[in-house]
C-alpha positions in Angstrom: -10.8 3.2 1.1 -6.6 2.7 1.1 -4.1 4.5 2.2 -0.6 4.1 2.6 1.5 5.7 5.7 5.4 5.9 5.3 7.8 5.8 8.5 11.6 6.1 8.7 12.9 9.3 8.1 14.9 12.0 9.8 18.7 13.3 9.5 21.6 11.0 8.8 24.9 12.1 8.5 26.3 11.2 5.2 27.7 7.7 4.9 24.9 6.7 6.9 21.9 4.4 7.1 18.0 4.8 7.5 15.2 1.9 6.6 11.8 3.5 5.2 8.8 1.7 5.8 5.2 1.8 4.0 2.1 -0.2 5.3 -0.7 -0.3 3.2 -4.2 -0.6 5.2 -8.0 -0.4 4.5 -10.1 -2.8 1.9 -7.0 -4.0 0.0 -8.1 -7.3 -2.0 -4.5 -7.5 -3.4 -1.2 -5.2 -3.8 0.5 -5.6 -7.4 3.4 -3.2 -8.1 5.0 -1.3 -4.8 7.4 1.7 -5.0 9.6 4.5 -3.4 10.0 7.9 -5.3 12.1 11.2 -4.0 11.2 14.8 -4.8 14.2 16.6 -3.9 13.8 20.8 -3.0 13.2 22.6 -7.1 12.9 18.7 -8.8 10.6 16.7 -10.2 9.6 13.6 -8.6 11.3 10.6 -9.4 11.3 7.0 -9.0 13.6 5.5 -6.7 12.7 1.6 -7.2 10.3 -0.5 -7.5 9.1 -4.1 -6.3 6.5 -6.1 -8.6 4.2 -8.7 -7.2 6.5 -11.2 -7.7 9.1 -9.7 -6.0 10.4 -7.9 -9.3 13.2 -5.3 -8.4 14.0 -2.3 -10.5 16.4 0.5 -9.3 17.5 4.0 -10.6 21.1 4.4 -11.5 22.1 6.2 -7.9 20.2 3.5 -5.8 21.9 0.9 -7.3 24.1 -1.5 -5.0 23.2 1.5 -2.1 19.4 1.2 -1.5 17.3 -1.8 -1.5 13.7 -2.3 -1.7 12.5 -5.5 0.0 8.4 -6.1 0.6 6.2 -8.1 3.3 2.9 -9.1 1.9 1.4 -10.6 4.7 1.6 -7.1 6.2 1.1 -5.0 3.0 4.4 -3.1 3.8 7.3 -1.9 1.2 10.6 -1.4 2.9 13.4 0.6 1.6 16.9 0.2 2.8 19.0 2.8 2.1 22.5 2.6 2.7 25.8 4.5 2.2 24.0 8.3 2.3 24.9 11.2 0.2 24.0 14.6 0.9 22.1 14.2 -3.0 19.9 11.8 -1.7 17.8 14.4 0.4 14.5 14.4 0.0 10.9 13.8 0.6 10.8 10.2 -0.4 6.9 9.4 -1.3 5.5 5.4 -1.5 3.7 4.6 -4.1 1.1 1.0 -4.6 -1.3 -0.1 -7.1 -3.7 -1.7 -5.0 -6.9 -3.7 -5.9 -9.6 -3.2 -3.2 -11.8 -5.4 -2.4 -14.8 -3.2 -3.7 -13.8 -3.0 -7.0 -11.7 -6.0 -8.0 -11.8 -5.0 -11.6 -9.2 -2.4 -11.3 -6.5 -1.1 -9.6 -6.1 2.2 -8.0 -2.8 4.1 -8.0 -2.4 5.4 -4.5 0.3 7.7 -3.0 2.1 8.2 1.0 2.1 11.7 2.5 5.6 11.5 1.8 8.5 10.9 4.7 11.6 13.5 4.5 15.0 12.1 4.2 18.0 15.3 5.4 21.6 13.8 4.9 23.8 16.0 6.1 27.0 16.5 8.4 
């Protein structure tokens, strides 16, 4: 019914920049919370930030005054700038959305990316 397809990614040389992108298509009613996660090689997934509904932001420690998660809800997309790359940064970086359909308006669903890999390195 949703799905959401993340763009943006490659190989950066550390120091460097890349903006991720995450558009959000099919019978979306509404979009509340949108987010980016990482799941670096032998580590668990974890949450990068996160934008609410009203534009909310919430960052983990190492993506703090580096990265910066921005949304357009006119076109159901998440952006995440990241900025000032470290080589620890490398990773698939997944995009996450609780979206309400416009099937089932009762609920939201939790719906993941296919994930977009991130390499920093010289």
């Amino acid at each position: 019914q949703v799905q959401l397809v993340e763009s943006g990614g490659g190989l950066v040389q550390p120091g460097g920049s890349l903006r991720l992108s995450c558009a959000a298509s099919g019978r979306i009613f509404s979009i509340n919370d949108m987010g980016w996660y990482r799941q670096a090689p032998g580590k668990q997934r974890e949450l990068v930030a996160s934008i609410s509904g009203r534009d909310r932001t919430n960052y983990e420690d190492s993506a703090k005054g580096r990265f910066t998660i921005s949304r357009d809800n006119a076109k159901n997309t998440v952006y995440l700038q990241m900025n000032s790359l470290k080589p620890e940064d490398t990773a698939v970086y997944y995009c996450n959305a609780e979206i309400v359909t416009t099937t089932a308006r009762y609920r939201s669903l939790e719906v993941w990316g296919q994930g977009t890999l991130v390499t920093v390195s010289s």
